[in-house]
Residue frames as a rotation matrix with the C-alpha (Angstrom) as fourth column:
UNK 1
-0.916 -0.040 -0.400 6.69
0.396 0.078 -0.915 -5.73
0.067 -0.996 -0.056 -14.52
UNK 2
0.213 0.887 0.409 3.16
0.667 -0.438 0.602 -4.62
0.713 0.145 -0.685 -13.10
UNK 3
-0.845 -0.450 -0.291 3.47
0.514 -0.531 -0.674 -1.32
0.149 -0.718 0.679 -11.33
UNK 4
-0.143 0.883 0.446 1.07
0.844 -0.126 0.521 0.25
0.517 0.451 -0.728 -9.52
UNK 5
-0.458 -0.568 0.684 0.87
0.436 -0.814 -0.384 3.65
0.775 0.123 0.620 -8.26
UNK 6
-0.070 0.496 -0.865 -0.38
0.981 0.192 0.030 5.03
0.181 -0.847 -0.500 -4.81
UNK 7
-0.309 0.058 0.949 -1.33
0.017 -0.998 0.067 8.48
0.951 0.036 0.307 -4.06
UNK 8
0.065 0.247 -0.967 -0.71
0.904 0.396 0.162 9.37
0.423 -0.884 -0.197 -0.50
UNK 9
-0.918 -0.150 -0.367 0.44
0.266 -0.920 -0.289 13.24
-0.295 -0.363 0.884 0.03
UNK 10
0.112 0.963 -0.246 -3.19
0.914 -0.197 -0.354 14.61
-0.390 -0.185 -0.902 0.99
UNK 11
0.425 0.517 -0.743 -4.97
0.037 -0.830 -0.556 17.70
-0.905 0.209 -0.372 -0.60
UNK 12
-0.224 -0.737 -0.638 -2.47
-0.495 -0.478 0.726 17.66
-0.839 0.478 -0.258 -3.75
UNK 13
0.899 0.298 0.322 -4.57
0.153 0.476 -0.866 16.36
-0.411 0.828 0.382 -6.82
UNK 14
-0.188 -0.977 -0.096 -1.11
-0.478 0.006 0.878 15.62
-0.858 0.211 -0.468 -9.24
UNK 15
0.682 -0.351 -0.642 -0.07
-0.665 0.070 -0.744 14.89
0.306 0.934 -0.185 -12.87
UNK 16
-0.009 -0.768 0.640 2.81
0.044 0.640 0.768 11.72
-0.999 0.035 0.028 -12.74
UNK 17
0.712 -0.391 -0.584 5.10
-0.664 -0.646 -0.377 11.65
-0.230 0.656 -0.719 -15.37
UNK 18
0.343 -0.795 0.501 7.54
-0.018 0.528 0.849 8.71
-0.939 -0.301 0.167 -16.33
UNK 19
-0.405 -0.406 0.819 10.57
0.905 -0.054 0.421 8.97
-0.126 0.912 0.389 -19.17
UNK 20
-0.943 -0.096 -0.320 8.79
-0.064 -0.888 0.456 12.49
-0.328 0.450 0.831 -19.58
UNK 21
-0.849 0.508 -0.142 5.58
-0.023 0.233 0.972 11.07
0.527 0.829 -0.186 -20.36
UNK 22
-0.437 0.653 0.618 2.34
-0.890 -0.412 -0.195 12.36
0.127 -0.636 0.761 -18.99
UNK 23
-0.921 -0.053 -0.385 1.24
0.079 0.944 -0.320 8.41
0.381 -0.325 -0.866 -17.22
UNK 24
-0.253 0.806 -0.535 -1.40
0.946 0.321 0.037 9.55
0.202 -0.497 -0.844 -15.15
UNK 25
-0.622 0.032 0.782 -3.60
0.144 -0.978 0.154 13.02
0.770 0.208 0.604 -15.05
UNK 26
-0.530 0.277 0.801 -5.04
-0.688 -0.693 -0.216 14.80
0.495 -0.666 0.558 -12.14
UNK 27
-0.124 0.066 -0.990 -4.55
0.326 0.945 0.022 11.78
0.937 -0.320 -0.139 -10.22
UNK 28
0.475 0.398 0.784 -6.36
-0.493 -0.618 0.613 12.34
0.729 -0.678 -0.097 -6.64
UNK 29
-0.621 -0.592 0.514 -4.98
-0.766 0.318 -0.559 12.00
0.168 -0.741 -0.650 -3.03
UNK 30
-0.281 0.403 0.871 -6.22
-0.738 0.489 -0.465 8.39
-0.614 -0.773 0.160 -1.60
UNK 31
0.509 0.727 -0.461 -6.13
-0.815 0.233 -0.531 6.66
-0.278 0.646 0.711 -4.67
UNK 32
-0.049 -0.628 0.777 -4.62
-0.014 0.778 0.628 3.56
-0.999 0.020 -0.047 -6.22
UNK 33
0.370 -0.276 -0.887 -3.53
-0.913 -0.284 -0.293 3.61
-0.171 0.918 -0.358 -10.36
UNK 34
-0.687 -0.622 -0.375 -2.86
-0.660 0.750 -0.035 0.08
0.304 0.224 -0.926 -12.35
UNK 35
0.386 -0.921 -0.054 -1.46
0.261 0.053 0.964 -1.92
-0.885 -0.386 0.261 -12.31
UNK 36
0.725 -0.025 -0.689 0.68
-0.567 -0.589 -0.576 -0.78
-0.391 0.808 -0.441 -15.51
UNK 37
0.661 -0.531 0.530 2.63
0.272 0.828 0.489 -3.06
-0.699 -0.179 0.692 -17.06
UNK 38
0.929 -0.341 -0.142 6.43
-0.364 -0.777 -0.513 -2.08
0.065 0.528 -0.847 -18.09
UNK 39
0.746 -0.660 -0.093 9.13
-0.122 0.002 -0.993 -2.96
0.655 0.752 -0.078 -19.41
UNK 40
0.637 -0.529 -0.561 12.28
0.764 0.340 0.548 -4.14
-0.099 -0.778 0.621 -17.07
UNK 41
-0.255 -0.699 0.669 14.85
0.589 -0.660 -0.466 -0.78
0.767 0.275 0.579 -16.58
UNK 42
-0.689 -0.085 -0.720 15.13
0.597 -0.630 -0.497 2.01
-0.411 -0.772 0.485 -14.99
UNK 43
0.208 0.729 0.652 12.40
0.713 -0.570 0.409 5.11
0.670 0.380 -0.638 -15.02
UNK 44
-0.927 -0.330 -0.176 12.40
0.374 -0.827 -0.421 8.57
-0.007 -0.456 0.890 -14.09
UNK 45
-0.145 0.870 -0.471 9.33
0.885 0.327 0.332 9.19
0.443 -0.369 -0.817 -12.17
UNK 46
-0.999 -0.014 0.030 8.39
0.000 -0.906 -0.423 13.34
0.033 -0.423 0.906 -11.78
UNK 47
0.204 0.978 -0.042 5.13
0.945 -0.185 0.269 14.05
0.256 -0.095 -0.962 -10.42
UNK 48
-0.832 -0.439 0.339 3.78
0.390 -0.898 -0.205 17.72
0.394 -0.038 0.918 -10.60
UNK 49
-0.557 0.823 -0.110 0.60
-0.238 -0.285 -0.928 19.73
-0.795 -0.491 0.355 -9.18
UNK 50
0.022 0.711 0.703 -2.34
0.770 0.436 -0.466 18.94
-0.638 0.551 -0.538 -11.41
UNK 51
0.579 0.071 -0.812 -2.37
-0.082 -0.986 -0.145 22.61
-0.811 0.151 -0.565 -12.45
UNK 52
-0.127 -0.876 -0.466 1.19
-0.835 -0.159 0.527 22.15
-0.536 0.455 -0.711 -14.44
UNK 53
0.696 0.472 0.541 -0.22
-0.199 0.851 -0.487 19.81
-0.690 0.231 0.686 -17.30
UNK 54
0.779 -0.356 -0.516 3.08
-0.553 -0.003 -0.833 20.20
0.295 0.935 -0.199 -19.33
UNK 55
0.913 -0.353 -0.203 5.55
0.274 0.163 0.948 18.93
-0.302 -0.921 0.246 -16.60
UNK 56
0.036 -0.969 0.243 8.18
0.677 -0.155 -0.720 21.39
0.735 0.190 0.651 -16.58
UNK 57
0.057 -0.280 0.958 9.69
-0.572 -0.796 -0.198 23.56
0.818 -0.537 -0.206 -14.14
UNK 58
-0.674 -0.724 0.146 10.22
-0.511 0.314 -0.800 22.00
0.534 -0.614 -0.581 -10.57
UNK 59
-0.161 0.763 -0.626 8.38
-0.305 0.565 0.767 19.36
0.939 0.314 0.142 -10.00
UNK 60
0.386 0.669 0.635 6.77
-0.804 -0.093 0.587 17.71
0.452 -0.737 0.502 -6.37
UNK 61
0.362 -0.653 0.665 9.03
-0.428 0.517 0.741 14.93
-0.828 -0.553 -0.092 -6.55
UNK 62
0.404 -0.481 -0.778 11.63
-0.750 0.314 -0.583 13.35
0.524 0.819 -0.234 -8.78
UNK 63
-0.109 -0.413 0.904 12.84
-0.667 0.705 0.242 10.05
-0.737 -0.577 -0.352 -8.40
UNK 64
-0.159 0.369 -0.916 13.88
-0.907 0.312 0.283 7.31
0.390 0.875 0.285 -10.22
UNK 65
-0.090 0.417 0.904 12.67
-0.779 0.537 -0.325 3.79
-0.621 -0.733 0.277 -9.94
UNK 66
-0.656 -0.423 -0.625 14.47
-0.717 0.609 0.339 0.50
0.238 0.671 -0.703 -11.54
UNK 67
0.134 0.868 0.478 11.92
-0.733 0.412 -0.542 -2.21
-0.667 -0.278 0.691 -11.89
UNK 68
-0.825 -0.564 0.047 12.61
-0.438 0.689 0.577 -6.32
-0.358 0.455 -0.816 -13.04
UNK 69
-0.718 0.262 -0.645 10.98
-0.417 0.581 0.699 -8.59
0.558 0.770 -0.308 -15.28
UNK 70
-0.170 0.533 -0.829 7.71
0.114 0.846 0.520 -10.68
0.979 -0.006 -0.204 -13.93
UNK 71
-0.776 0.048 -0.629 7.68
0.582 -0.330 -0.743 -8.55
-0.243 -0.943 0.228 -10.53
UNK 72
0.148 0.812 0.564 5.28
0.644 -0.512 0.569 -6.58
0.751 0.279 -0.599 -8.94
UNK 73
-0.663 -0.745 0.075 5.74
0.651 -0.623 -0.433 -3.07
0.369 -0.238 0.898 -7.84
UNK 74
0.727 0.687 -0.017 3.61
0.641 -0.670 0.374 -0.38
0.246 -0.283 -0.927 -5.93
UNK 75
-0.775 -0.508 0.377 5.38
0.393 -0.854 -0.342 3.13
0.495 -0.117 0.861 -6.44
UNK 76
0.514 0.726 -0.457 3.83
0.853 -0.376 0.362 5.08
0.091 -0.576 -0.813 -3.43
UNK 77
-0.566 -0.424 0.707 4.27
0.020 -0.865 -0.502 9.08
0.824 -0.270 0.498 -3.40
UNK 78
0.403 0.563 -0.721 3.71
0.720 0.291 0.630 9.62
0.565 -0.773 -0.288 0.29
UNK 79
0.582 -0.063 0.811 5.38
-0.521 -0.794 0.313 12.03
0.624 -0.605 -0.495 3.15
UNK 80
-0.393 -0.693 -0.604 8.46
0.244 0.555 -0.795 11.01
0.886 -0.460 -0.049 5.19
UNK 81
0.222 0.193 -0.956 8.26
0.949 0.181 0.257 10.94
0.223 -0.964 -0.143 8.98
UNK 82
-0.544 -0.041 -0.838 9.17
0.476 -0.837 -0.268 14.84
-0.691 -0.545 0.475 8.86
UNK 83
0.297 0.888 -0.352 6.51
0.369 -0.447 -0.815 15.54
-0.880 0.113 -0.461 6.29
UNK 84
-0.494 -0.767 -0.409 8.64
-0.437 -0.187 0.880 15.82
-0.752 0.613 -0.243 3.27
UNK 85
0.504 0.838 -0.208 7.27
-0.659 0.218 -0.720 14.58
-0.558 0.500 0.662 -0.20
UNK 86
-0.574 -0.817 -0.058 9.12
-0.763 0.507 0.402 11.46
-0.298 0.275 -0.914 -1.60
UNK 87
0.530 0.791 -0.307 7.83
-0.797 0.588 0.139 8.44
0.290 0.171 0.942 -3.43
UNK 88
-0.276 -0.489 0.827 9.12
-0.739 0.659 0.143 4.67
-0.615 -0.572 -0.543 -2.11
UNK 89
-0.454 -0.162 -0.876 9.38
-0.763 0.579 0.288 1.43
0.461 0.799 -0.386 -4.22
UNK 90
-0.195 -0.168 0.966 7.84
-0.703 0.711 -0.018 -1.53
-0.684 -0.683 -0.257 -2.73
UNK 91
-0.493 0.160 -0.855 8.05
-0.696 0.518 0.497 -4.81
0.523 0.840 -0.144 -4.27
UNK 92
0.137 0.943 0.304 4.86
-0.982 0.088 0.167 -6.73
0.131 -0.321 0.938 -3.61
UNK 93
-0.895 -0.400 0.199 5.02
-0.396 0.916 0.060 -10.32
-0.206 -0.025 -0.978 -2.59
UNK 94
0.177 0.825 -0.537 2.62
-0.984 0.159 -0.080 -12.24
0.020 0.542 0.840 -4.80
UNK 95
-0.894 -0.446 -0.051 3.73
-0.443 0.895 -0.059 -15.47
0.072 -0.030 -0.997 -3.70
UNK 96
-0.087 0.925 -0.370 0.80
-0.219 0.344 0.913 -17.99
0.972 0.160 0.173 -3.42
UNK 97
-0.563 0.362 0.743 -1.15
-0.826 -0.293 -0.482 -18.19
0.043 -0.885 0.464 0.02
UNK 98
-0.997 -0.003 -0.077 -2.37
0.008 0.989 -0.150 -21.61
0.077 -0.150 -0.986 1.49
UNK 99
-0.597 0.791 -0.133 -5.87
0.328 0.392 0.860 -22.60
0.732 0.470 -0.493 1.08
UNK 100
0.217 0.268 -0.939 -8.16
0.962 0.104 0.252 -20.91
0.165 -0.958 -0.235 3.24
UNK 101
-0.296 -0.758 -0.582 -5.61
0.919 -0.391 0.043 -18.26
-0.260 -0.522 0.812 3.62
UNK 102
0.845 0.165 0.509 -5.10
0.337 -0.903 -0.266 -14.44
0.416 0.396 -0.818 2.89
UNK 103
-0.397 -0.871 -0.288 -2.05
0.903 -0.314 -0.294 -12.04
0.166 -0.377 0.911 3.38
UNK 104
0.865 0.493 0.095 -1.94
0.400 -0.791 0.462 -8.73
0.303 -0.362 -0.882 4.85
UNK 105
-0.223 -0.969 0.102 0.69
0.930 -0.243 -0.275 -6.44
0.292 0.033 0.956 3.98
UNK 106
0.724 0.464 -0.511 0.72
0.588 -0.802 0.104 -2.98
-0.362 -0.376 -0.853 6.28
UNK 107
-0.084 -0.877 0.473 2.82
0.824 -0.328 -0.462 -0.09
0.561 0.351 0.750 5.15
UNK 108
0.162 -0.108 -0.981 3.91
0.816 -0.545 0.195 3.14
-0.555 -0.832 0.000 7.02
UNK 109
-0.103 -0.397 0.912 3.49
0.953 -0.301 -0.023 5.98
0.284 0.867 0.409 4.43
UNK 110
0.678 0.721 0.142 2.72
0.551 -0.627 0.550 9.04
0.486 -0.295 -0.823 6.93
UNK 111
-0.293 -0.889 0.352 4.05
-0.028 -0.360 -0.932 11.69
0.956 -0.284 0.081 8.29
UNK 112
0.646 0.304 0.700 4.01
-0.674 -0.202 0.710 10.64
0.357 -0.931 0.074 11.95
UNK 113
-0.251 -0.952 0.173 5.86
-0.947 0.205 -0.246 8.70
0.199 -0.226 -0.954 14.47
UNK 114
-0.915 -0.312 -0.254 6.14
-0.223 0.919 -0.326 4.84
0.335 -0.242 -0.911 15.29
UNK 115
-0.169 0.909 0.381 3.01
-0.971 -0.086 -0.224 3.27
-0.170 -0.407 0.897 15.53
UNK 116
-0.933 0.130 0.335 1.48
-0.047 0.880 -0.473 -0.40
-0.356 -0.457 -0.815 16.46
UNK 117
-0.740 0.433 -0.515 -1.07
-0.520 0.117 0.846 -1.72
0.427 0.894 0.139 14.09
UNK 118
-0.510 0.611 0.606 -4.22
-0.581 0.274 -0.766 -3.53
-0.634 -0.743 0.215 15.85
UNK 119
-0.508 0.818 -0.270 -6.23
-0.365 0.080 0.928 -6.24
0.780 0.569 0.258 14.40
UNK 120
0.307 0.947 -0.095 -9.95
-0.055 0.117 0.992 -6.68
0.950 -0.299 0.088 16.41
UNK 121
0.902 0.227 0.366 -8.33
-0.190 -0.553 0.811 -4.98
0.387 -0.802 -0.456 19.24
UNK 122
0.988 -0.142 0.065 -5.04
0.024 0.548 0.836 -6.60
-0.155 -0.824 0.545 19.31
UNK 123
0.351 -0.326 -0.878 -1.73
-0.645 -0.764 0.025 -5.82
-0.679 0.557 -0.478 18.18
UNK 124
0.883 0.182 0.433 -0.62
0.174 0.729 -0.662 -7.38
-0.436 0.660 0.612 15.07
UNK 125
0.537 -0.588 0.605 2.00
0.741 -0.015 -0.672 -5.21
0.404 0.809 0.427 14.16
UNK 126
0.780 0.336 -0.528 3.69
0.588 -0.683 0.434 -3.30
-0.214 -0.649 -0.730 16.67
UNK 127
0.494 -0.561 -0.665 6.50
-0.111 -0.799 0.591 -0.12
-0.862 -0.218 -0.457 16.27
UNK 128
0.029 -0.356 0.934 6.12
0.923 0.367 0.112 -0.02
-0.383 0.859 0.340 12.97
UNK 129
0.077 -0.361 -0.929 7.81
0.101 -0.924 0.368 3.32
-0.992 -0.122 -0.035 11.03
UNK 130
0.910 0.406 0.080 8.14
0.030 0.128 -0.991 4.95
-0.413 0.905 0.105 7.90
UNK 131
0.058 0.527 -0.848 8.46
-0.939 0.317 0.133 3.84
0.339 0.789 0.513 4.95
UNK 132
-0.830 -0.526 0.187 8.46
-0.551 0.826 -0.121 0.27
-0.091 -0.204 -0.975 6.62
UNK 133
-0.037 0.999 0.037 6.24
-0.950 -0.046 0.308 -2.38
0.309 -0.024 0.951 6.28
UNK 134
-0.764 -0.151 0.628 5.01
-0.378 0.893 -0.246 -5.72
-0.523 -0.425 -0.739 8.07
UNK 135
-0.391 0.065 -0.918 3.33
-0.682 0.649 0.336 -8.97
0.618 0.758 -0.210 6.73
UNK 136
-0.676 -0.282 0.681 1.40
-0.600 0.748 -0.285 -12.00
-0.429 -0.601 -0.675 7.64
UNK 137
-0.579 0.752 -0.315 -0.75
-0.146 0.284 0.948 -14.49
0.802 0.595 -0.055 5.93
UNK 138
-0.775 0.452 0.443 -3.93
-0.613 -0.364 -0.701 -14.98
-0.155 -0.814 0.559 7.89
UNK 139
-0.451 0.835 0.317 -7.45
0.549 0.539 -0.639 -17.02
-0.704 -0.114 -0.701 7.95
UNK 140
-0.719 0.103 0.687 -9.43
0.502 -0.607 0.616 -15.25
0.481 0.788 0.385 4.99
UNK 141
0.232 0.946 -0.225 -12.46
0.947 -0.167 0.274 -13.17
0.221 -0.277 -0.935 6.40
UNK 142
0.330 0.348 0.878 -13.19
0.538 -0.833 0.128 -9.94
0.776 0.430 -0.462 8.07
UNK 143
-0.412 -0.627 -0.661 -10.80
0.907 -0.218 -0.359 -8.31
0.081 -0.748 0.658 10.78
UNK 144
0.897 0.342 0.280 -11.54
0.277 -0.928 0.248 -4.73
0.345 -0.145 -0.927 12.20
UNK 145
-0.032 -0.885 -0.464 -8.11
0.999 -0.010 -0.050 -2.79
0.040 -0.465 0.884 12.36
UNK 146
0.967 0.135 0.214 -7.05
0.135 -0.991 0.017 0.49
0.214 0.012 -0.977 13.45
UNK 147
-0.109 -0.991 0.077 -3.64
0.649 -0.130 -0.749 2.39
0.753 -0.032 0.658 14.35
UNK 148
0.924 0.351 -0.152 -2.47
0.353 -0.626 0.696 3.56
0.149 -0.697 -0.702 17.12
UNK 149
0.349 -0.931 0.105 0.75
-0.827 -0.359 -0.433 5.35
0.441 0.065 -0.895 18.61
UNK 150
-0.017 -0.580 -0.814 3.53
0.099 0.809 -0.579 2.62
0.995 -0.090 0.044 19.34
UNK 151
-0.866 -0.486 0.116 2.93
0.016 -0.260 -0.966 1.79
0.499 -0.835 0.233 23.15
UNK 152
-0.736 0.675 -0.054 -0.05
-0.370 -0.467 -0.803 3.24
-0.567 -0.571 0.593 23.90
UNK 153
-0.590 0.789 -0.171 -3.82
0.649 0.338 -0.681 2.97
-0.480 -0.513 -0.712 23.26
UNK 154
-0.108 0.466 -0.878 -4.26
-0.348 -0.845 -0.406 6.49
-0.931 0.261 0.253 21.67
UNK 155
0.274 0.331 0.903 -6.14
0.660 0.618 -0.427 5.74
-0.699 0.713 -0.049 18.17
UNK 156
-0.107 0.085 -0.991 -5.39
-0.243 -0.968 -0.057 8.10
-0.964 0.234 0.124 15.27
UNK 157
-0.558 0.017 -0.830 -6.45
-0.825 0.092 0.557 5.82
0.086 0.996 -0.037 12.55
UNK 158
-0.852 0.313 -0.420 -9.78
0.201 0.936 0.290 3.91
0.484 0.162 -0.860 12.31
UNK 159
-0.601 -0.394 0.696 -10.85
-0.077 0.895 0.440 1.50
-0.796 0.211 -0.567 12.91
UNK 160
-0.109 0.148 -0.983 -11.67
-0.994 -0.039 0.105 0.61
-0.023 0.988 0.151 9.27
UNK 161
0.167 0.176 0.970 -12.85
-0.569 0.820 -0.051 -2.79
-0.805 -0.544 0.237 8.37
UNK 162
-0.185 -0.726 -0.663 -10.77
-0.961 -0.008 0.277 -5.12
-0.206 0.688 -0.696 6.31
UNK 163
0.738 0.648 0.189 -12.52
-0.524 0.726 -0.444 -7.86
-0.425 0.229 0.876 4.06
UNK 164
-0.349 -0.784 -0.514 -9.47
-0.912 0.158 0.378 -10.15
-0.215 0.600 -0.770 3.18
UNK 165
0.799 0.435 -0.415 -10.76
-0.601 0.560 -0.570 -12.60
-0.016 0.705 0.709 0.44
UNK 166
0.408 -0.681 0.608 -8.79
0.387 0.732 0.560 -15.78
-0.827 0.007 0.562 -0.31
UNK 167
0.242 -0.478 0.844 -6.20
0.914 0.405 -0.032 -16.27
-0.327 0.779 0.535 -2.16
UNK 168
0.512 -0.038 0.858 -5.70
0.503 -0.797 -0.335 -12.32
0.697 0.603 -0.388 -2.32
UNK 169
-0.393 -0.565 -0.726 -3.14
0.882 -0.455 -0.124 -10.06
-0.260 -0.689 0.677 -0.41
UNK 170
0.647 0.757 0.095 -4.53
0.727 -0.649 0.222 -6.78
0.230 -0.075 -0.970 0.89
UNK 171
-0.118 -0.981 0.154 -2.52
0.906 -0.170 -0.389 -3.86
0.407 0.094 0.908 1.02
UNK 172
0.756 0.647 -0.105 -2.84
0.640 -0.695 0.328 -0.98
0.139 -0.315 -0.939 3.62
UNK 173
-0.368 -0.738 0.566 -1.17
0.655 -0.638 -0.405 2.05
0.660 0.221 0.718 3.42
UNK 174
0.407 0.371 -0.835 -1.29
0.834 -0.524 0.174 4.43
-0.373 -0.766 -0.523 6.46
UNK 175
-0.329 -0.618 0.713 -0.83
0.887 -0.462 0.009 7.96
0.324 0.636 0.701 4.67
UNK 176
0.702 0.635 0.323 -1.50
0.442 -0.744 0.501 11.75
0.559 -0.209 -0.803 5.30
UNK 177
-0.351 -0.803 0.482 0.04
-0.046 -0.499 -0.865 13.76
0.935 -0.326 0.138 7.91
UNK 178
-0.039 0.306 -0.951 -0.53
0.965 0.260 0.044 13.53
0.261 -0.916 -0.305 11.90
UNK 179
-0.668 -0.408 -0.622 0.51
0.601 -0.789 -0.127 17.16
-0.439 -0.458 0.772 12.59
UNK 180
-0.862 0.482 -0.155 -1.86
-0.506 -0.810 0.298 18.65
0.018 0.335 0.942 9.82
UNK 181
0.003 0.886 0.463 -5.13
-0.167 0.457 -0.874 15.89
-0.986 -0.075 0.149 11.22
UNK 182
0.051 0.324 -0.945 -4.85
-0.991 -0.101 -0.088 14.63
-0.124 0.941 0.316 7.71
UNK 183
-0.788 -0.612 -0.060 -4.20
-0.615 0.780 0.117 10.92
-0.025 0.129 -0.991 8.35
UNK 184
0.453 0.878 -0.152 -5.50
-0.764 0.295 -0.573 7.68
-0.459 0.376 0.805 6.48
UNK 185
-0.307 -0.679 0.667 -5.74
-0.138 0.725 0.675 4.70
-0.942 0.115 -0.316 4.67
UNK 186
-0.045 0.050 -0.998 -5.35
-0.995 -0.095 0.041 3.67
-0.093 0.994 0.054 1.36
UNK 187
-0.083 -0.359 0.930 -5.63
-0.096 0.931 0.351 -0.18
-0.992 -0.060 -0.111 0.25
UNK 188
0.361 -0.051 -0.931 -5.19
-0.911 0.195 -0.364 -2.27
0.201 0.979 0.024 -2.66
UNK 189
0.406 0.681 0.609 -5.84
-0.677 0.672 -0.301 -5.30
-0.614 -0.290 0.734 -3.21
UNK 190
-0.357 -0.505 -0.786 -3.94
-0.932 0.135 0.337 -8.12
-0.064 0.853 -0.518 -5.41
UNK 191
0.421 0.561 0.712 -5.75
-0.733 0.673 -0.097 -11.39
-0.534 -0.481 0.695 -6.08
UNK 192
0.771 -0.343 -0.537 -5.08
-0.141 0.730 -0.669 -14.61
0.622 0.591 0.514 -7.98
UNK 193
-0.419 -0.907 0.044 -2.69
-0.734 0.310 -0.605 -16.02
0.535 -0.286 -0.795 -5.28
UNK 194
0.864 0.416 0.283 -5.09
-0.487 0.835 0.258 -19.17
-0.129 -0.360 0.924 -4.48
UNK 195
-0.664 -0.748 0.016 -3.34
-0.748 0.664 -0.007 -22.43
-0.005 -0.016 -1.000 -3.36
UNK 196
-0.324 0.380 -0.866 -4.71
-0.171 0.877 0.448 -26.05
0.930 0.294 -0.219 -3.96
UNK 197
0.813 0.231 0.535 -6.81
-0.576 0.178 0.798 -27.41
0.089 -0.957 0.277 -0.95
UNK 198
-0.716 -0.663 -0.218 -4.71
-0.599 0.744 -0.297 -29.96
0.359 -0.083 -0.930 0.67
UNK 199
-0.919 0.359 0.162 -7.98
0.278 0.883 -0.379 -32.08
-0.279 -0.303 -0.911 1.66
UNK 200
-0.552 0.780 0.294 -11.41
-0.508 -0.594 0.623 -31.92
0.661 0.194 0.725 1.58
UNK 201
-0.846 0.153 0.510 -13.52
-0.500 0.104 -0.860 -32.30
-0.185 -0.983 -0.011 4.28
UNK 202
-0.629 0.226 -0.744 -15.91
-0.279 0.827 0.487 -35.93
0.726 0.514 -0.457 3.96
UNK 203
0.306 0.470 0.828 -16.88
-0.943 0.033 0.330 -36.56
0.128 -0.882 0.453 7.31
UNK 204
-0.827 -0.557 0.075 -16.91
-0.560 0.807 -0.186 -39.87
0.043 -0.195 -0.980 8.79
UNK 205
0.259 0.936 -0.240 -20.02
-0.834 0.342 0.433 -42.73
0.487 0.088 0.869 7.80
UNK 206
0.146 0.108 0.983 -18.76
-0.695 0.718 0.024 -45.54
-0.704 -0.687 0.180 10.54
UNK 207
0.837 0.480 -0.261 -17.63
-0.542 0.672 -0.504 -47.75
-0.067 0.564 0.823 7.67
């Protein structure tokens, strides 16, 4: 499988750990890791402070995380909706994307409430919660989104401009905390999901 790893729980630079094995050192908040490619099974996934380079004693989160053959995976350590530290599986959808095309996958990794995604001022995604996430393929090009609360108008993320490229699926990741002004996004990108044209444009010579 390819897994790749998301760092969302702000200010906490972190050590990740899988099977016991130091994976990834003083790994920073807002980043993306990977992908890594592993074996089909289960893993036991402890992440500690950066500080603790041996991981032992009690660790920032533990969790395990079972992962199949020829999939792709984005393990995100993020903050539940009451600000808790937890990490969430998502399997990625790398299907192929029609000519032309691009996906956009949003996730909810923050600790705030219900909120309504916008793209170039409109909503796109609306009363969406954590850890959930919504989907859509799209036209490829450049979109200006932001986040707001679910309902309303009030911004508390953005707007941030998003360059989706053909044939690639963009991944945003609202993370941070609302209560401590730490919220953001994170993306990551996955490409190589072109599709064949289905025509090509010839014109017409009156013949």
């Amino acid at each position: 499988a390819k897994v790749s790893v998301v760092h969302g729980i702000p200010n906490t630079p972190v050590n990740v750990f899988v099977n016991g094995k130091s994976t990834l050192q003083n790994f920073k908040p807002g980043t993306v890791a990977g992908p890594l490619d592993l074996a089909a099974g289960s893993y036991t996934v402890t992440i500690f402070p950066a500080s603790n380079t041996k991981g032992t004693g009690t660790p920032v989160i533990k969790a395990t995380a079972t992962v199949a053959a020829g999939k792709n995976y984005s393990l995100v350590a993020h903050l539940t909706a009451a600000g808790k530290p937890t990490l969430t599986a998502y399997a990625n959808d790398v299907s192929m994307v029609g000519a032309g095309r691009a996906r956009l996958v949003v996730r909810h990794d923050a600790a705030a409430p219900a909120v309504d995604v916008r793209a170039n001022g409109k909503v796109a995604f609306a009363k969406l919660t954590n850890p959930n996430e919504a989907k859509a393929d799209l036209a490829a090009g450049s979109i200006k989104a932001d986040v707001v609360l679910a309902g309303t108008s009030t911004v508390v993320i953005g707007p941030a401009t998003l360059n989706l490229g053909e044939g690639t699926s963009t991944i945003v990741y609202a993370i941070g905390s609302a209560s401590g002004k730490t919220l953001g996004l994170v993306t990551q990108t996955i490409s190589g999901l072109h599709s064949a044209p289905g025509g090509v444009p010839a014109g017409s010579g009156g013949l």
